[in-house]
Kinemage of the C-alpha trace (Angstrom):
@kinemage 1
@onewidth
@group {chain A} dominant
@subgroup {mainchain}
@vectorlist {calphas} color= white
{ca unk a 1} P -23.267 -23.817 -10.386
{ca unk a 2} L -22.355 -22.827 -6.601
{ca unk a 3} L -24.200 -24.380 -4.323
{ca unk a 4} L -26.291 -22.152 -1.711
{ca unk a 5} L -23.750 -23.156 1.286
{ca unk a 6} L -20.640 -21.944 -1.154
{ca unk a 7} L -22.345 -18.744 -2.059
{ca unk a 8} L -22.796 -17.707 1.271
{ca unk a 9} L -19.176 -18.225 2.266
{ca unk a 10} L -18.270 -16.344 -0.537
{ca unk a 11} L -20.573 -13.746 0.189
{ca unk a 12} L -18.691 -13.420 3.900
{ca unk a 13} L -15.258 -13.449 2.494
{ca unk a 14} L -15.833 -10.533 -0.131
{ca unk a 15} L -19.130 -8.375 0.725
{ca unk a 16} L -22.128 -7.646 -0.465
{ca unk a 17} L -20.791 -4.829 -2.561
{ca unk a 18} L -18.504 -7.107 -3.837
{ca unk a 19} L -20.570 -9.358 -4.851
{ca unk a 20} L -23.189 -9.977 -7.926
{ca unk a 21} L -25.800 -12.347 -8.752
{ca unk a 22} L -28.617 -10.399 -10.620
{ca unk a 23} L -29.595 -11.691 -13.940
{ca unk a 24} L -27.966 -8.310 -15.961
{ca unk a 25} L -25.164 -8.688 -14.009
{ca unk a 26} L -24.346 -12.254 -14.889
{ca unk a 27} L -24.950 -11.552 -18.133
{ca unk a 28} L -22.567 -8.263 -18.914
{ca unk a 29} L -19.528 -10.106 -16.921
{ca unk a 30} L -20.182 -13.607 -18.026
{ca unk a 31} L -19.343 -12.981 -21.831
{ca unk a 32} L -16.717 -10.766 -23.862
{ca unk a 33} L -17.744 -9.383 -27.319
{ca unk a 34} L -18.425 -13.297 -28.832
{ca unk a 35} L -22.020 -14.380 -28.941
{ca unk a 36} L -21.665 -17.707 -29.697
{ca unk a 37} L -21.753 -19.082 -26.098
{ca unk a 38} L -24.620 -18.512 -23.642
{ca unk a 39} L -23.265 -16.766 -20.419
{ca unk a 40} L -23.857 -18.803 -17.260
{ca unk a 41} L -21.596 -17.651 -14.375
{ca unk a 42} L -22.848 -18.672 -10.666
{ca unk a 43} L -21.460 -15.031 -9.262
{ca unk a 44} L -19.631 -11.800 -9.964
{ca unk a 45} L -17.077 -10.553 -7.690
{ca unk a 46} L -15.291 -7.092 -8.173
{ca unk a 47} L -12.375 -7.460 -5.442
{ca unk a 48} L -11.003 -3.361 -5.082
{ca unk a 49} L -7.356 -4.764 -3.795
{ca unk a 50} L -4.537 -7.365 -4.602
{ca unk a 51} L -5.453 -8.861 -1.384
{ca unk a 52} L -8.848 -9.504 -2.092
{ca unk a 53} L -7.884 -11.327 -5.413
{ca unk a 54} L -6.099 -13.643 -3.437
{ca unk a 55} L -8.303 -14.256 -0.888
{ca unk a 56} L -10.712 -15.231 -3.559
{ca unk a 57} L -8.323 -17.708 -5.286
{ca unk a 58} L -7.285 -19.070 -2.146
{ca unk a 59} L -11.276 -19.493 -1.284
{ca unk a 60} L -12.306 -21.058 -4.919
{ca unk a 61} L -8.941 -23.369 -4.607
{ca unk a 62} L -10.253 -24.498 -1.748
{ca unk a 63} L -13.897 -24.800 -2.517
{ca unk a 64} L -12.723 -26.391 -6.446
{ca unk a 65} L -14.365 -23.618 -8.064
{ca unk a 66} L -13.706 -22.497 -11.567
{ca unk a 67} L -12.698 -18.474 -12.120
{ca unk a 68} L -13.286 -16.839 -15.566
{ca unk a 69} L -10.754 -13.424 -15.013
{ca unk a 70} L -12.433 -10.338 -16.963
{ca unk a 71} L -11.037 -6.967 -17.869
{ca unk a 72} L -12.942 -4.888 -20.464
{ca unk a 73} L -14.671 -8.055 -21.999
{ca unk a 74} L -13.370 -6.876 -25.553
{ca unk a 75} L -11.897 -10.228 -26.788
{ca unk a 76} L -12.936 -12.133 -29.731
{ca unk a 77} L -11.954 -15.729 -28.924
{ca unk a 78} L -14.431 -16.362 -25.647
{ca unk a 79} L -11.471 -15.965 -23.236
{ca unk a 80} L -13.203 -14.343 -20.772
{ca unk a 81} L -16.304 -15.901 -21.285
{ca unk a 82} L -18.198 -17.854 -18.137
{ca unk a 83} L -20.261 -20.366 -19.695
{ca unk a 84} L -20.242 -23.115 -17.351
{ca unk a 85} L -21.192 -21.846 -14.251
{ca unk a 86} L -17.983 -20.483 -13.234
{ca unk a 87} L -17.306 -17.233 -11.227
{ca unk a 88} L -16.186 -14.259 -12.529
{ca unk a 89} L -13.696 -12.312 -11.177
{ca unk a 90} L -13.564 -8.674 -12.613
{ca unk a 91} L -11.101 -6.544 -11.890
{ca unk a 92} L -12.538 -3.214 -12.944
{ca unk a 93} L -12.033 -1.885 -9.461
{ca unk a 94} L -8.003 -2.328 -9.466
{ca unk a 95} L -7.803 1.009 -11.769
{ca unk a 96} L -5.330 2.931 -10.281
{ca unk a 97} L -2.510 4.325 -11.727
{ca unk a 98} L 0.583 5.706 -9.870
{ca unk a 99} L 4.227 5.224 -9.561
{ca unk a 100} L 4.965 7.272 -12.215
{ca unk a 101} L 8.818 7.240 -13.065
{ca unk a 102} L 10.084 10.180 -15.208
{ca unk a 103} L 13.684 9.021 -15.865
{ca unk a 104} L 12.532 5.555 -16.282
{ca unk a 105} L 9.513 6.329 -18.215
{ca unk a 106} L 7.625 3.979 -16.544
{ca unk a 107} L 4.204 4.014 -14.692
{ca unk a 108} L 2.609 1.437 -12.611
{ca unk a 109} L -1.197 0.611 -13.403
{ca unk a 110} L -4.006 -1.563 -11.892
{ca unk a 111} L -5.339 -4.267 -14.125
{ca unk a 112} L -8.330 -2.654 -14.279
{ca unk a 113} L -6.658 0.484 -15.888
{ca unk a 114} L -8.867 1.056 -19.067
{ca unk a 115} L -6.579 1.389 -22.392
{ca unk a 116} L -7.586 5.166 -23.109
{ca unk a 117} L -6.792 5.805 -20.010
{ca unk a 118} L -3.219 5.200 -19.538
{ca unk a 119} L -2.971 6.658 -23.149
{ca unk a 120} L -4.110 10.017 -21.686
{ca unk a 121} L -1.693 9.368 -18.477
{ca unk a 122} L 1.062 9.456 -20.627
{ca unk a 123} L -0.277 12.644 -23.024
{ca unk a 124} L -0.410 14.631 -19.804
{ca unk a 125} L 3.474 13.691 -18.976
{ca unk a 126} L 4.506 15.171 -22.561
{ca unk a 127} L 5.121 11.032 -23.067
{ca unk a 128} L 3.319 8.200 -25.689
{ca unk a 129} L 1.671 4.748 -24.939
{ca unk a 130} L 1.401 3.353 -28.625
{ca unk a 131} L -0.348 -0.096 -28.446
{ca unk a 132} L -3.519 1.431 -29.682
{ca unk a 133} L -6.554 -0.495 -31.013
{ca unk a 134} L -10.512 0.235 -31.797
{ca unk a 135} L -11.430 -0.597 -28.333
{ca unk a 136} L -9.191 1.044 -26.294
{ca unk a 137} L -11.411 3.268 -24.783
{ca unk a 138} L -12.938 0.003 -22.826
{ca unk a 139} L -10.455 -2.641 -22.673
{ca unk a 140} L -8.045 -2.865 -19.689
{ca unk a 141} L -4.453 -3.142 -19.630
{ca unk a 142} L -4.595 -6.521 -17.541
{ca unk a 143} L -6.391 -8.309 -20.504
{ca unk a 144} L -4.163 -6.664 -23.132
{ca unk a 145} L -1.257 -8.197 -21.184
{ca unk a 146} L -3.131 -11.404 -20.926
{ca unk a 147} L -3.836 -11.665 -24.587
{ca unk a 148} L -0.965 -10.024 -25.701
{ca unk a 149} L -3.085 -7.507 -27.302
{ca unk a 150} L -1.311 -6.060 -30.612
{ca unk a 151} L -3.576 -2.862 -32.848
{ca unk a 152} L -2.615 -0.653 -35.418
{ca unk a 153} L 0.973 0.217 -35.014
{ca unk a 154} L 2.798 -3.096 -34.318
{ca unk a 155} L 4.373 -2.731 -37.429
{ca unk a 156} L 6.426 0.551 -35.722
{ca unk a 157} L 6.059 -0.283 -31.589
{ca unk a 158} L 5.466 -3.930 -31.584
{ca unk a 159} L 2.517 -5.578 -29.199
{ca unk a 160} L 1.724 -5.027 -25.837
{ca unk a 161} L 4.037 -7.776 -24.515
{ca unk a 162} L 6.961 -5.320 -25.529
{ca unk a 163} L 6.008 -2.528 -23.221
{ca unk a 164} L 5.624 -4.651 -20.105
{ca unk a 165} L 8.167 -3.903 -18.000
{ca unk a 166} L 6.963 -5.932 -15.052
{ca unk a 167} L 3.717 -7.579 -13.878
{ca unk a 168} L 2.420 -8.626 -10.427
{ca unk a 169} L 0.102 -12.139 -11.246
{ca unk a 170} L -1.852 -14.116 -8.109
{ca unk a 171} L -1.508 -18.015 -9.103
{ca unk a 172} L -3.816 -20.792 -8.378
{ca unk a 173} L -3.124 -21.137 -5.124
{ca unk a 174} L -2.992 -17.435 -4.197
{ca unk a 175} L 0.544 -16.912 -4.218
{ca unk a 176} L 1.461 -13.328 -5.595
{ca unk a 177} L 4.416 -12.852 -7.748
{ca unk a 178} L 6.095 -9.816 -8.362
{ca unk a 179} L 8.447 -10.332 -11.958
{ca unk a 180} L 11.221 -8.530 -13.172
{ca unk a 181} L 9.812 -5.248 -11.073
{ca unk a 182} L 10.871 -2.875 -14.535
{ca unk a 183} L 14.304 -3.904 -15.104
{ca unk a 184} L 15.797 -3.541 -18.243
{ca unk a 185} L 18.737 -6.347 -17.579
{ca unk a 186} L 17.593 -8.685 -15.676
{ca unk a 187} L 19.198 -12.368 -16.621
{ca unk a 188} L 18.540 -14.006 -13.212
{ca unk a 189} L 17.405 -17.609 -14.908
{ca unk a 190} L 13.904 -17.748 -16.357
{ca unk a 191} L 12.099 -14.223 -17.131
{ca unk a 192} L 8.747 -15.365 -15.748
{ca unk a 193} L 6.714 -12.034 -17.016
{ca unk a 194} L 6.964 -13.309 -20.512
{ca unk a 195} L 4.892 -16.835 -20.094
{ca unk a 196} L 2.135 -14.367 -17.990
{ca unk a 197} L 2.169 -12.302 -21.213
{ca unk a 198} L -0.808 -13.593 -23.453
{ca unk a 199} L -1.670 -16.713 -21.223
{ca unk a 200} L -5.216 -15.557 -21.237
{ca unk a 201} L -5.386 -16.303 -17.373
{ca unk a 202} L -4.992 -19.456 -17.136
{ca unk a 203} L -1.935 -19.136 -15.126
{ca unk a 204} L -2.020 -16.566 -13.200
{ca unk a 205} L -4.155 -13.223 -12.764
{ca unk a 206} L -2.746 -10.188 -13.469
{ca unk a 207} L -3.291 -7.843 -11.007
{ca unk a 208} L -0.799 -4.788 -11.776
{ca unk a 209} L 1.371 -3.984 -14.653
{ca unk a 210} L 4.985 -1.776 -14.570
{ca unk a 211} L 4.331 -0.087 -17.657
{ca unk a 212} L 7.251 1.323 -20.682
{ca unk a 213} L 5.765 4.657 -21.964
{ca unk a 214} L 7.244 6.170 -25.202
{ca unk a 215} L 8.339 9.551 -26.093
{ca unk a 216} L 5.605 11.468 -28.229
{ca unk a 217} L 5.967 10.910 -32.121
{ca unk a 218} L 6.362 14.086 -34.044
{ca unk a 219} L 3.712 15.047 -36.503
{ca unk a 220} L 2.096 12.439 -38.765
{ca unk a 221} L 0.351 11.645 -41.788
{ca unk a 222} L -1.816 9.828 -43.128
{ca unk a 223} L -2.204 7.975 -46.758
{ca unk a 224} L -5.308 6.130 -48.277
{ca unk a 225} L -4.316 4.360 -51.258
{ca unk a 226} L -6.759 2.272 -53.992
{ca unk a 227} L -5.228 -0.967 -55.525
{ca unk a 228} L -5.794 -3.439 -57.751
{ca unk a 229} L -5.187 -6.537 -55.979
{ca unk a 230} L -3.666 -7.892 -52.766
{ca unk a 231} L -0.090 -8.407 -54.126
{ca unk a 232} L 0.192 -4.606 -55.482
{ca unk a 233} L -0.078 -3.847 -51.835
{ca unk a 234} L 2.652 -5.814 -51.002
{ca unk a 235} L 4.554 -3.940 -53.411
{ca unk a 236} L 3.403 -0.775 -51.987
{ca unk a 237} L 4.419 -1.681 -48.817
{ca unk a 238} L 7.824 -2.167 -49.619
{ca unk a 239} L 8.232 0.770 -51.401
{ca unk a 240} L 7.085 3.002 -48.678
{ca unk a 241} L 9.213 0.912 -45.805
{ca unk a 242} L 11.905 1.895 -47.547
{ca unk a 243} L 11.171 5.653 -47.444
{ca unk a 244} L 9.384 7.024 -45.298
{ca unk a 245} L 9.141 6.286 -41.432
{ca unk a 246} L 5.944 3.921 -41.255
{ca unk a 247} L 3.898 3.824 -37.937
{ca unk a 248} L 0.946 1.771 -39.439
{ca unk a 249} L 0.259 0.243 -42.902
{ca unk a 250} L -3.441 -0.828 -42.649
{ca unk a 251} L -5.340 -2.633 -45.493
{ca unk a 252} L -9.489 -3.067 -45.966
{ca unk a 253} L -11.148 -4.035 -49.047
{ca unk a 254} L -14.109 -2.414 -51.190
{ca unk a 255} L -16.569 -4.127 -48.958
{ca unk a 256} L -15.365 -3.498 -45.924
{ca unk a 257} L -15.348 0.482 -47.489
{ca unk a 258} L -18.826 0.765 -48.812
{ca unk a 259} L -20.178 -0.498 -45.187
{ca unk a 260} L -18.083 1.648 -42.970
{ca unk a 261} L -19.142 4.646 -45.624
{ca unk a 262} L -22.557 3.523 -45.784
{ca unk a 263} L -23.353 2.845 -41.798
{ca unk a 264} L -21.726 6.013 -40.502
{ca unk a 265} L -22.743 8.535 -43.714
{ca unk a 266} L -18.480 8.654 -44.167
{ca unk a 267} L -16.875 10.136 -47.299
{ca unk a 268} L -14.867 7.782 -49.750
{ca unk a 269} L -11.269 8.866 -50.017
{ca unk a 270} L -12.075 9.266 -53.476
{ca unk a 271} L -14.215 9.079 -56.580
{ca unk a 272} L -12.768 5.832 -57.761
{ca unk a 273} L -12.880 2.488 -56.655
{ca unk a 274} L -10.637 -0.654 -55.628
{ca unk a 275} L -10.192 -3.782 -55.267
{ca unk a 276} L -7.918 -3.400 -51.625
{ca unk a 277} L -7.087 -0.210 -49.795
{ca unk a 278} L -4.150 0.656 -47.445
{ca unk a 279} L -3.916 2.813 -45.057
{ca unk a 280} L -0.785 4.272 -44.064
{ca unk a 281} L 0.309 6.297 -41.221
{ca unk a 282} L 3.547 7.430 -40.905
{ca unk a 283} L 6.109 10.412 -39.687
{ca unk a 284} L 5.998 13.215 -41.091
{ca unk a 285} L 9.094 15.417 -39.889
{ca unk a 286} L 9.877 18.502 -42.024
{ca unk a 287} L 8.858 18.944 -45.632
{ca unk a 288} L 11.622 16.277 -47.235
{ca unk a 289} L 9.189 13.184 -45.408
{ca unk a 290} L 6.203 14.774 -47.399
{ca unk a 291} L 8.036 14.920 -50.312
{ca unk a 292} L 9.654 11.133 -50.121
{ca unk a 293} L 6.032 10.300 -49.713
{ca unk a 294} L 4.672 11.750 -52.727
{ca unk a 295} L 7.257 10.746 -54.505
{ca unk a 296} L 7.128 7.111 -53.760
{ca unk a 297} L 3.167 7.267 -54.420
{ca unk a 298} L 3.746 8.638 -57.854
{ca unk a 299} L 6.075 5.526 -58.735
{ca unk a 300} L 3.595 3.088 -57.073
{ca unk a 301} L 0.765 5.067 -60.266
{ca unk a 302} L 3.690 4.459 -62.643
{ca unk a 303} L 3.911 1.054 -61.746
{ca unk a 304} L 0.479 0.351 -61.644
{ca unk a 305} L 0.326 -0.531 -57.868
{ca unk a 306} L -1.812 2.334 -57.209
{ca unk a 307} L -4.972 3.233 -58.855
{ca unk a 308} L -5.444 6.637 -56.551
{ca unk a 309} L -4.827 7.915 -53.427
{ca unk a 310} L -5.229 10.758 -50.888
{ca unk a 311} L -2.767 12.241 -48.914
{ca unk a 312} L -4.046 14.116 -45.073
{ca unk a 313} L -4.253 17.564 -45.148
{ca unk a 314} L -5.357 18.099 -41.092
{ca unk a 315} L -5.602 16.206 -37.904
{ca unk a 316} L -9.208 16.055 -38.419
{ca unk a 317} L -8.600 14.403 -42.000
{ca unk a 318} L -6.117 12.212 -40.313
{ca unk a 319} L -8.758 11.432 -38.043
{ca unk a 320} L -11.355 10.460 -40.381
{ca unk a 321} L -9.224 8.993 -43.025
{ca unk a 322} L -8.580 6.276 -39.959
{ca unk a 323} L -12.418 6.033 -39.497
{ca unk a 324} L -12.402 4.279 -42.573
{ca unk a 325} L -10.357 1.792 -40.858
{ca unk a 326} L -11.235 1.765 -37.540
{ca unk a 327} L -14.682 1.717 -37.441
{ca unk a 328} L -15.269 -1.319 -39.696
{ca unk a 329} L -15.627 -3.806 -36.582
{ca unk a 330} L -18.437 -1.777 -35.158
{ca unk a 331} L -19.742 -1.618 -38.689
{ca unk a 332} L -20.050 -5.378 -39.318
{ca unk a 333} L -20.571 -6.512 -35.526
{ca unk a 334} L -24.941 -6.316 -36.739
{ca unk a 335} L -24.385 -9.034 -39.166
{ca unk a 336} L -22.740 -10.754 -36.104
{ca unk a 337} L -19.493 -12.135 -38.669
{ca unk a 338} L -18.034 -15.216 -38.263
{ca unk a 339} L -14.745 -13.996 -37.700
{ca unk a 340} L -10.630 -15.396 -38.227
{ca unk a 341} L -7.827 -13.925 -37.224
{ca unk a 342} L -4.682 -15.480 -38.831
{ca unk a 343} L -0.958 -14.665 -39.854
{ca unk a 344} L 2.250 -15.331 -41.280
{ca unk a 345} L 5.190 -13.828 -42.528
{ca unk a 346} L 4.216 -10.567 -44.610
{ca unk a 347} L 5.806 -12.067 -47.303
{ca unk a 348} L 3.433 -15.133 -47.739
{ca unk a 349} L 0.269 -12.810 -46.779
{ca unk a 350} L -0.771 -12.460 -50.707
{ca unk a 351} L -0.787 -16.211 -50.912
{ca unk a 352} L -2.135 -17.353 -47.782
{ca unk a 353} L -5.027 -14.484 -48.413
{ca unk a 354} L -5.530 -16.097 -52.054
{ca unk a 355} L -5.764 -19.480 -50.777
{ca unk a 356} L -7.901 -18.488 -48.102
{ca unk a 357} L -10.640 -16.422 -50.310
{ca unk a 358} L -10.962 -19.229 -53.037
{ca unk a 359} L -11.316 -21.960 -50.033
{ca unk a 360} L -14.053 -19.426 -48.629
{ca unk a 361} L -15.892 -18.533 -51.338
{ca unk a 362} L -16.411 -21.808 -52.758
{ca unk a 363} L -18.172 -23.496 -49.769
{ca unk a 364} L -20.339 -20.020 -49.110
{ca unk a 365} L -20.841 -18.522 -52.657
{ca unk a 366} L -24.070 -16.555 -50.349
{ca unk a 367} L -22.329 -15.026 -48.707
{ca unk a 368} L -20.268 -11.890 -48.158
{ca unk a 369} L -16.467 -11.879 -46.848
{ca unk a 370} L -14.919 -8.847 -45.531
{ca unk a 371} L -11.309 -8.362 -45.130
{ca unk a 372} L -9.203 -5.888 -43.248
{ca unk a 373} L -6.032 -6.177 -41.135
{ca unk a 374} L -2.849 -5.086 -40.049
{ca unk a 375} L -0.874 -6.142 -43.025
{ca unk a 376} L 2.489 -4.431 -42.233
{ca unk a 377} L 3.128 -7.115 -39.734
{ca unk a 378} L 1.448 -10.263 -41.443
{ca unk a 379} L -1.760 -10.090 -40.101
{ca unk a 380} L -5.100 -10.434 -41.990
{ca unk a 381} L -9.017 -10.578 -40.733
{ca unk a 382} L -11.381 -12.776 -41.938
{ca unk a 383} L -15.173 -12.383 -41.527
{ca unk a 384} L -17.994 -13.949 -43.185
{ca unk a 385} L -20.952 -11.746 -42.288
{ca unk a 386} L -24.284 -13.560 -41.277
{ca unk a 387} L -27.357 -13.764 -43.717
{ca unk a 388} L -30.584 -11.793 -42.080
{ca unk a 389} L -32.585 -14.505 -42.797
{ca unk a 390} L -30.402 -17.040 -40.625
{ca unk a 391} L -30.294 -17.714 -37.380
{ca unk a 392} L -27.096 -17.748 -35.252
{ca unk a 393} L -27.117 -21.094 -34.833
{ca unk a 394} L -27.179 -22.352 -38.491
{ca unk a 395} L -24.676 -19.965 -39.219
{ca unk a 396} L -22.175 -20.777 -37.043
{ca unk a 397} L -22.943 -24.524 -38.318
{ca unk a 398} L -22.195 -23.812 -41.817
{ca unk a 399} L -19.332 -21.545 -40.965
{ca unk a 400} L -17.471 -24.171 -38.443
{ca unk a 401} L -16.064 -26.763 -41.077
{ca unk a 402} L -14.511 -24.398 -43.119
{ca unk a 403} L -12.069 -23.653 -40.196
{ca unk a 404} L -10.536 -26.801 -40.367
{ca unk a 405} L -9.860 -25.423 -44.241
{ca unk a 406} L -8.681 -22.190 -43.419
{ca unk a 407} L -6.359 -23.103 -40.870
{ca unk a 408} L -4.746 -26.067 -42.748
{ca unk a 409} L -4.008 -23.517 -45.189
{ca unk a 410} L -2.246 -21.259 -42.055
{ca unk a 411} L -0.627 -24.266 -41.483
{ca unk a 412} L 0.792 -24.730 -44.606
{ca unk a 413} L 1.851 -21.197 -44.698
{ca unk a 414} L 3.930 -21.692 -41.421
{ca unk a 415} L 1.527 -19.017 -39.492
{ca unk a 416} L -0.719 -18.924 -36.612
{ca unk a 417} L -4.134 -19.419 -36.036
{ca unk a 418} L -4.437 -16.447 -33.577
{ca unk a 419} L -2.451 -13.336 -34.665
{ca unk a 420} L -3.366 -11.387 -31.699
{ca unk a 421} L -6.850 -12.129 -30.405
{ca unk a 422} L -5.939 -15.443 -28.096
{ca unk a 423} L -7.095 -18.906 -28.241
{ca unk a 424} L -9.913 -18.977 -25.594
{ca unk a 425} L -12.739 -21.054 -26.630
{ca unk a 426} L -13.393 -20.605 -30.156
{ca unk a 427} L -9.896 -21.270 -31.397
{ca unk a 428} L -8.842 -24.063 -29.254
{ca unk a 429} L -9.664 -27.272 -30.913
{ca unk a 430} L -7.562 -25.672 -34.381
{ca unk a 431} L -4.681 -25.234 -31.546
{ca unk a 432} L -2.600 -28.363 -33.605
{ca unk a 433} L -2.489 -26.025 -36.786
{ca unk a 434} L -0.011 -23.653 -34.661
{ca unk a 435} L 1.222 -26.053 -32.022
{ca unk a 436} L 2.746 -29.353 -32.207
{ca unk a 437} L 1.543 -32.420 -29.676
{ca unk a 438} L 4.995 -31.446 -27.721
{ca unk a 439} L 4.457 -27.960 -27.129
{ca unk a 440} L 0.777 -28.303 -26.594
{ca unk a 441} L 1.838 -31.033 -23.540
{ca unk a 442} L 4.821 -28.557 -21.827
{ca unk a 443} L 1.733 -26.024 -22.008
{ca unk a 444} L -0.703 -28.117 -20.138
{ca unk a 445} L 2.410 -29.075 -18.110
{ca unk a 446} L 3.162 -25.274 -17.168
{ca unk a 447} L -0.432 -24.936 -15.979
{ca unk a 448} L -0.197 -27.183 -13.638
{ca unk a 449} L 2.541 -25.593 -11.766
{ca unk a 450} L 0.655 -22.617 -11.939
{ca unk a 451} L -2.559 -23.450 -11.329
{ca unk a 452} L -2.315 -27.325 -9.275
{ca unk a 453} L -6.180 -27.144 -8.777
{ca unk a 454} L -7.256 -25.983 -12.461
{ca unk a 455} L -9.484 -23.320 -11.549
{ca unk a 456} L -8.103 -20.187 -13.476
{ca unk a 457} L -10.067 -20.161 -16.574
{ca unk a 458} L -10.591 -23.748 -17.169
{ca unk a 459} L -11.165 -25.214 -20.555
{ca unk a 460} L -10.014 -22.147 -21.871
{ca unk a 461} L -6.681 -22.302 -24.606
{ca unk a 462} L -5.763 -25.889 -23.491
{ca unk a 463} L -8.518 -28.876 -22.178
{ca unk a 464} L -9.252 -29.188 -18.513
């Protein structure tokens, strides 16, 4: 914790409206959307100007004090969480967006630029930002770059890290970089941007983003389908890639369903039930893409991969065909779930998912295991949903050794431990199952370029 002498000189270089140290305070900026560590920052600062972040890192360098960056506090692995009496710098108050580039179609946005935000930015220039995700309407485009933040429709636009088209980061010492200032060539030795680009601020903090916009899809559609198991999804997925112009192939199962139905008085998609579900958004151009569609759902019945479906008829059915999706997070988050968030190659998903369910429900036959994920691009969510009757901290003690389990199995299955949610706290002592002893060491070895005191989130995605 900072002493009284070192909050005081921090309270000279940044303000007293800068500046927070109430008890809600600490708490609110001290944790993201994990509960398993007990905020404990020393102070809050909310610098409103690139020069302000630096001061501050050029203060806390000085002084050897820790710095936990936070955006919108939406991350799962404890990235942003201050736990260990570090400050937090938030950068809510760099939210401006500007620069915007027609020809280029680029725009230039503050760190603290909220997801939704530069979503509706781009809607009123007739253009499309497409990394999308359940909470965009409070996390901020400096933390998607810093985790690399993926969503729904990775499967058509990729993750964030491919719309970054350049990024201004203060380092450890205070030095502010400026890389590859939107180029699109730009082979002038090492592309910097790209190592900034899900470091989860432990190298630098990203202060202002260049970013690529998109030009507006045309009208879409959307498809819930019922099947049997996970590996007629597979099939169903490959079918429709082939077909029809996918933007996002979803999948939940019958759990995950009957609570999103349940907690938010939804409608099922239909009268029958399933094992799995996909979800499946994609374009839907004239009348042939309807008809391609239709057609390739009636040979996924034929071949049994199918058990039923529904096909949108609206926007609004659009819309709350994706509720079904979408809103299973909030859903589960009262049952506080113990949560995984693993990949591989789509191919291997049925196995890995098999291997993974069998491991699970063997060593908790109590409990209940929800699934969804973004399947069209390999990724799958695991979470084991807490008992009522059992406190937080006996959960997470029956729920840690089956990690090592489940990610021995990702291991096995050549994927990665964290498909888009970061390493932060949570996931860093599984970091061998996705990295070997080499990489892990050039890592460590980068931060210390970058960071020659270690105070940018410390302890965070690597020791120290």
């Amino acid at each position: 914790m900072l002493d009284p002498s070192s909050l005081d000189s921090l309270r000279s270089l940044v303000g007293e409206r800068s500046l927070r140290c109430d008890p809600e305070s600490l708490v609110n900026y001290g944790r993201d959307w994990t509960r398993v560590y007990e905020p404990s920052p020393s102070a809050v600062v909310l610098p409103d100007s690139v020069e302000a972040v630096q001061a501050i890192v050029r203060w806390a360098a000085e002084h050897r004090v820790a710095l936990v960056p936070s955006g919108g506090r939406s991350g799962l692995s404890g990235g942003a969480v201050a736990c260990r009496g570090e400050v937090v710098i938030a950068l809510d108050r760099l939210n401006a967006i500007g620069d915007f580039n027609a020809t280029e179609r680029t725009v230039r946005c503050g760190a603290g630029v909220v997801t939704a935000q530069l979503q509706a930015f781009a809607q009123e220039h007739g253009l499309f930002y497409p990394v999308d995700f359940a909470s965009s309407g409070s996390s901020q485009i400096g933390g998607n770059i810093a985790t690399n933040a993926g969503g729904i429709k990775v499967i058509r636009y990729g993750m964030t890290r491919d719309w970054v088209a350049g990024v201004k980061v203060v380092t450890g010492t205070g030095e502010l970089l400026d890389l590859n200032r939107a180029l699109v060539k730009n082979n002038a030795g090492y592309d910097l941007r790209h190592l900034m680009i899900g470091s989860e601020g432990t190298l630098g903090i990203i202060v202002e983003a260049t970013m690529r916009l998109a030009p507006v899809p045309g009208e879409r559609a959307v498809m819930v389908l019922g099947t049997p198991d996970m590996a007629a999804i597979m099939n169903v997925l490959h079918a429709f890639r082939d077909r029809v112009a996918l933007q996002a192939f979803e999948f939940f199962s019958e759990l995950a369903l009957s609570k999103v139905v349940e907690h938010h008085a939804l409608q099922r998609p239909f009268a029958s039930t399933a094992s799995y579900y996909a979800l499946l958004e994609f374009d839907a151009g004239d009348g042939a893409a309807l008809e391609a569609a239709m057609a390739c759902f009636e040979d996924c019945v034929e071949a049994g991969w199918v058990i039923d479906g529904v096909l949108s008829q609206s926007l609004s059915q659009a819309e709350a065909l994706w509720r079904l999706r979408e809103d299973i997070s909030e859903t589960i988050s009262r049952w506080t779930p113990y949560k995984n968030d693993i990949s591989t190659t789509v191919s291997r998903v049925p196995a890995l998912l098999a291997d993974v369910e069998a491991l699970v429900s063997d060593a908790y036959p109590d409990f209940e295991i929800v699934w969804f994920g973004h399947i069209g691009d390999g990724n799958v969510h695991l979470n084991i949903l807490k008992p009522d009757g059992l406190s937080q901290e006996d959960f997470q003690a029956r729920c840690g050794p089956v990690s090592e389990g489940v990610f021995a199995l990702v291991q096995k299955y050549g994927g990665s431990i964290s498909a888009e949610h970061g390493v932060g706290l949570l996931k860093k002592p599984y970091l061998r199952y996705s990295r070997s002893d080499a990489e892990i060491a050039l890592m460590a070895g980068i931060k210390r370029v970058f960071d020659p005191a270690g105070i940018l989130n410390p302890g965070k995605l690597l020791d120290g």
